[in-house]
TORPA-4810 file (N, C-alpha, C, O; in nm, 3 decimals):
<nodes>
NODE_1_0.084_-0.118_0.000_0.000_0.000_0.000_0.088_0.124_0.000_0.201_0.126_0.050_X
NODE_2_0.034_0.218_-0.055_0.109_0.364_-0.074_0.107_0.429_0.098_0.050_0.378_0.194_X
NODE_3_0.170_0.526_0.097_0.212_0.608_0.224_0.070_0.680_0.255_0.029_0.678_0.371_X
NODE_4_-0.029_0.761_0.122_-0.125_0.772_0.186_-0.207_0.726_0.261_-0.248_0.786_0.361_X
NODE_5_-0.261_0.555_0.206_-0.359_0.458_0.258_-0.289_0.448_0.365_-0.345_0.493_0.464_X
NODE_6_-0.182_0.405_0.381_-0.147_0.346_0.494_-0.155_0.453_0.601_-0.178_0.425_0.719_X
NODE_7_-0.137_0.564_0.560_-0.149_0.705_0.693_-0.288_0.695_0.704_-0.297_0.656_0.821_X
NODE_8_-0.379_0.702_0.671_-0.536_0.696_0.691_-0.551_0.565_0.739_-0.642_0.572_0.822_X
NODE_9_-0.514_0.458_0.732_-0.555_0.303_0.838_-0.479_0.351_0.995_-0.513_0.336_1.113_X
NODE_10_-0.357_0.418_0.923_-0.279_0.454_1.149_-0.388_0.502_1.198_-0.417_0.473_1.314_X
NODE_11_-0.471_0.585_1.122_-0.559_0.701_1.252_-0.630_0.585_1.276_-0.604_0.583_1.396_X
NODE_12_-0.695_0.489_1.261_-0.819_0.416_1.309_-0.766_0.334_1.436_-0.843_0.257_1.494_X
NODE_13_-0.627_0.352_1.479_-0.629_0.285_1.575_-0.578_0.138_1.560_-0.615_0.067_1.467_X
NODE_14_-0.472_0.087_1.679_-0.476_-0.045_1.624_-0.431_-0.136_1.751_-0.375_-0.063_1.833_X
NODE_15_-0.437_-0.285_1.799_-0.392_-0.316_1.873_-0.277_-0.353_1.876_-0.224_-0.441_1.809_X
NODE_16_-0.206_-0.248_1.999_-0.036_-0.233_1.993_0.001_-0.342_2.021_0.111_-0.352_1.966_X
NODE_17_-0.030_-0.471_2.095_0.007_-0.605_2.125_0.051_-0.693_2.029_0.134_-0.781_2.054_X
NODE_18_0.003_-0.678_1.926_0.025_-0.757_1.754_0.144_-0.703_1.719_0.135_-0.595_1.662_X
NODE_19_0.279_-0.758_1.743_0.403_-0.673_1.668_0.379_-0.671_1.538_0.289_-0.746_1.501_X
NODE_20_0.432_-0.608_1.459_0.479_-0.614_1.287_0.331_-0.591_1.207_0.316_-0.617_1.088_X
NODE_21_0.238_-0.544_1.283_0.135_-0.556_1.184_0.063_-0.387_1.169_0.049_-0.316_1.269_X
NODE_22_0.035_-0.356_1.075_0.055_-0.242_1.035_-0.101_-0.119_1.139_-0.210_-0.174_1.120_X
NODE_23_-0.108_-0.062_1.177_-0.210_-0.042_1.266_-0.335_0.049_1.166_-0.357_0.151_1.101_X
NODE_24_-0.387_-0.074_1.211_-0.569_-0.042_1.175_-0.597_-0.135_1.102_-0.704_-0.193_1.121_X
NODE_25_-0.508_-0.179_0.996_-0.489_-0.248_0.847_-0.624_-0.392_0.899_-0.743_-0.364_0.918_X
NODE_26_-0.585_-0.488_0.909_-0.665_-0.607_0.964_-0.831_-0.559_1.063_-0.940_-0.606_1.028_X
NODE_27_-0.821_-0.474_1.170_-0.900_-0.438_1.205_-1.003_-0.367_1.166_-1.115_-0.410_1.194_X
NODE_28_-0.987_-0.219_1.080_-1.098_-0.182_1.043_-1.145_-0.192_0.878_-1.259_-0.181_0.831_X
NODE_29_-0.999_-0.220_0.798_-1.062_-0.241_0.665_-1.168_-0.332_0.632_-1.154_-0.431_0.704_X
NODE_30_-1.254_-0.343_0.567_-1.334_-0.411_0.516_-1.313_-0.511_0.339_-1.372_-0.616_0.315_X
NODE_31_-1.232_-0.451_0.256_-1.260_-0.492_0.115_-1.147_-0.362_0.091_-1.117_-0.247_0.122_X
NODE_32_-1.118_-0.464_0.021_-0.973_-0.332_-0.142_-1.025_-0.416_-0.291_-1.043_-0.532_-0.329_X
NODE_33_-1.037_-0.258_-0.349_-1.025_-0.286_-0.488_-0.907_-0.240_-0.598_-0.856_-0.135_-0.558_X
NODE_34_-0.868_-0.269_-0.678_-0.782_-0.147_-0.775_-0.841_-0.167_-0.907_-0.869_-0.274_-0.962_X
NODE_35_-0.855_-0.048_-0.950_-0.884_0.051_-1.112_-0.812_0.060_-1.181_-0.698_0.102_-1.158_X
NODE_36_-0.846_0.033_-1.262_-0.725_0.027_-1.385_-0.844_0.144_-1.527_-0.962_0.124_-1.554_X
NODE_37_-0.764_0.239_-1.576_-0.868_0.277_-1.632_-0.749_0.388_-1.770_-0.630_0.397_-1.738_X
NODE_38_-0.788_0.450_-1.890_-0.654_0.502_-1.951_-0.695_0.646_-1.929_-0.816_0.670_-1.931_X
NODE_39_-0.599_0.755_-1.905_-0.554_0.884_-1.880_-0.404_0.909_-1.971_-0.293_0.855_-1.966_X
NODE_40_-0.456_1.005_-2.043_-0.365_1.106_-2.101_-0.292_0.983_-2.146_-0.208_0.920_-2.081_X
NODE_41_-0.332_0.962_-2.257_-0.254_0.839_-2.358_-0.184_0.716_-2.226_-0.166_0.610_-2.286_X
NODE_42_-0.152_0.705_-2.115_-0.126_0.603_-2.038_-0.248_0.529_-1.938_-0.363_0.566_-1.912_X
NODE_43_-0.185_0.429_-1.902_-0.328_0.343_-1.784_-0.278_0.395_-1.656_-0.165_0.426_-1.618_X
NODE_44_-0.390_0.398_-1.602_-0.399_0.470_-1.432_-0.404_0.368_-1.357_-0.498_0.295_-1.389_X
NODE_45_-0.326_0.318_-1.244_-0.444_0.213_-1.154_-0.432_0.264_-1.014_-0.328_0.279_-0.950_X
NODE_46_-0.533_0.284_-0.983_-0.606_0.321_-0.848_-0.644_0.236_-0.738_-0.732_0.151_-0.753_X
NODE_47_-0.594_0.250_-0.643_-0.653_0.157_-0.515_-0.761_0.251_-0.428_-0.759_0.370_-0.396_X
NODE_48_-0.845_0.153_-0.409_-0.978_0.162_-0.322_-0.979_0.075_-0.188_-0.981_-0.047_-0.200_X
NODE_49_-0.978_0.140_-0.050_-0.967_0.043_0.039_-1.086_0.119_0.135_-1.090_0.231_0.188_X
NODE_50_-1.201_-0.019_0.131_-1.356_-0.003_0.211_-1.339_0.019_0.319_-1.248_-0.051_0.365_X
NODE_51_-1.397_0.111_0.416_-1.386_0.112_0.559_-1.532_0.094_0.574_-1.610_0.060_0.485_X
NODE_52_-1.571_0.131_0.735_-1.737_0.131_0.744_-1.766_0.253_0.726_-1.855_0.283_0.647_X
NODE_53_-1.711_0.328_0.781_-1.720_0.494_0.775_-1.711_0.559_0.582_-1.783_0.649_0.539_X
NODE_54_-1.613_0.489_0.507_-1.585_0.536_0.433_-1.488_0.462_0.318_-1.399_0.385_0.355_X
NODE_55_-1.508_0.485_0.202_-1.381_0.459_0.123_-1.242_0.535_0.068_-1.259_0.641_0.010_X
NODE_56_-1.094_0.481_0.086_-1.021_0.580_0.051_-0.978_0.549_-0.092_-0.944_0.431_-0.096_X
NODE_57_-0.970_0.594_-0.182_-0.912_0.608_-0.290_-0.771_0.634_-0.327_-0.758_0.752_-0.293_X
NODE_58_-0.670_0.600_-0.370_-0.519_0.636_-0.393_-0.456_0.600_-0.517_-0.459_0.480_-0.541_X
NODE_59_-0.391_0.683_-0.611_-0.314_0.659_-0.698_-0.220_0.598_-0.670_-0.148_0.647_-0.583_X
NODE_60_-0.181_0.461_-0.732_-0.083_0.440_-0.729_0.027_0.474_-0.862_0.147_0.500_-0.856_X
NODE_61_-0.051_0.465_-0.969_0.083_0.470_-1.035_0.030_0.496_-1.210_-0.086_0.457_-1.227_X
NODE_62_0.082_0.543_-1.311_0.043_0.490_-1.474_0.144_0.472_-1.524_0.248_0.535_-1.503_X
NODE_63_0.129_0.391_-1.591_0.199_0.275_-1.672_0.151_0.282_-1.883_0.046_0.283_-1.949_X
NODE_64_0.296_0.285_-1.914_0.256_0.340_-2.073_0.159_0.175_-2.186_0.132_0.174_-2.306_X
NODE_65_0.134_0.064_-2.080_0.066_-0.032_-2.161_-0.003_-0.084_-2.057_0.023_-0.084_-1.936_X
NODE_66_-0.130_-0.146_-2.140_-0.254_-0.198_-2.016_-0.226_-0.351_-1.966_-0.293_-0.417_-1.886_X
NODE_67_-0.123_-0.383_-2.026_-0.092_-0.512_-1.958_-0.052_-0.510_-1.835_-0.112_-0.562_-1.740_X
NODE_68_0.124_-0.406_-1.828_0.180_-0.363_-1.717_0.083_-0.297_-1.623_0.099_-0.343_-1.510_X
NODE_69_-0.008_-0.208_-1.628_-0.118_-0.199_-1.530_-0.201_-0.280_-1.450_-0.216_-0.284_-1.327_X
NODE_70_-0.258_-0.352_-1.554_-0.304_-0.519_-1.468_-0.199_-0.567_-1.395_-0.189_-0.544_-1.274_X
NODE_71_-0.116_-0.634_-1.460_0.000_-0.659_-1.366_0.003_-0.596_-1.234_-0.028_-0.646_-1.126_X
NODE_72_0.048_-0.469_-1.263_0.048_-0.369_-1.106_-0.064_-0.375_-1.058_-0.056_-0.356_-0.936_X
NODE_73_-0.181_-0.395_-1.096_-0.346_-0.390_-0.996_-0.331_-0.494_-0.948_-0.348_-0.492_-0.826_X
NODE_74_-0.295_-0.626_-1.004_-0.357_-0.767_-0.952_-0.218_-0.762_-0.817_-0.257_-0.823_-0.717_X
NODE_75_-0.101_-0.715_-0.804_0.011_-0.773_-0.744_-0.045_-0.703_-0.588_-0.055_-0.751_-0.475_X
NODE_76_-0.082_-0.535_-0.660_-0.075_-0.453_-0.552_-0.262_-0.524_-0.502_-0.275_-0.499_-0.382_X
NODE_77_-0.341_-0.568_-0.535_-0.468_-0.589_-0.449_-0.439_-0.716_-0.451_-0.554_-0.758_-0.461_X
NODE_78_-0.332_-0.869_-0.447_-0.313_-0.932_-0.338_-0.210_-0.908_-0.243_-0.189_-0.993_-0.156_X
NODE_79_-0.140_-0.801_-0.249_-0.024_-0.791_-0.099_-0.160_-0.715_-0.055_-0.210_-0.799_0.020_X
NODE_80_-0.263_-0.589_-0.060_-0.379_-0.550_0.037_-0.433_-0.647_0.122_-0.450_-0.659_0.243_X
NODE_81_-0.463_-0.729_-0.005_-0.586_-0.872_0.054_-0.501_-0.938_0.200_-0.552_-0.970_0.307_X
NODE_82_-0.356_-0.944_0.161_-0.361_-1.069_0.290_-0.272_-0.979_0.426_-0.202_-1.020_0.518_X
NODE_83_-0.314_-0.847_0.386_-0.325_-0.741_0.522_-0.466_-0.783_0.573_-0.472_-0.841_0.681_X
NODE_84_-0.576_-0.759_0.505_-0.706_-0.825_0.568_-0.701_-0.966_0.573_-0.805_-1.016_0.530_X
NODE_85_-0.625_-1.039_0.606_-0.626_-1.161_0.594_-0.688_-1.271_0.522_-0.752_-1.361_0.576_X
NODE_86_-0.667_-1.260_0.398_-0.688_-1.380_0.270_-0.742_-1.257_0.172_-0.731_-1.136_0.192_X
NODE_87_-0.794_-1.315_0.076_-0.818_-1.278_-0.062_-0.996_-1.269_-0.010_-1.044_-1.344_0.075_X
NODE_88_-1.072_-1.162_-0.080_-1.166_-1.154_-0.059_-1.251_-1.265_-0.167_-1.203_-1.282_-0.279_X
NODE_89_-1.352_-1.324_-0.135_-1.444_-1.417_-0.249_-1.611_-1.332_-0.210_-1.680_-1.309_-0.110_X
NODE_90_-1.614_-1.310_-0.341_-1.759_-1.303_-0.369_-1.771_-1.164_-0.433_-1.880_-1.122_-0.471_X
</nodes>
């Protein structure tokens, strides 16, 4: 996850007893998605991470072909997924 998302999961709080685990991340997220979509002749892909309160949105990155974008969506929304612990189904 980028420096933004991850600064918006610290504020929610987290239990300090769990070493190494990033605070809030497991506890209050709900669901991550990433966007892949084209801007200014390149692909965009965007991460979306569900809270209850809210969703945050974050650029991660564009990439000059839509393959390399997928690529970067699918890698970057399973290292999210197994912060919430597993891959989401359904």
């Amino acid at each position: 996850m980028t420096d933004d998302v991850i600064g918006r999961l610290d504020h929610n709080g987290a239990d300090d007893s769990v070493p190494n685990q990033p605070a809030g991340v497991a506890d209050n997220a709900l669901g991550v998605e990433t966007f892949i979509y084209p801007e200014n002749g390149r692909w965009a892909v965007d991460i979306c991470v569900l809270f209850r309160d809210g969703v945050v949105r974050h650029r991660i990155e564009t990439y000059p072909t839509k393959k390399r974008a997928e690529i970067s969506a699918r890698l970057i929304k399973r290292a999210a997924e197994r912060d919430l612990r597993g891959p989401m189904h359904g």
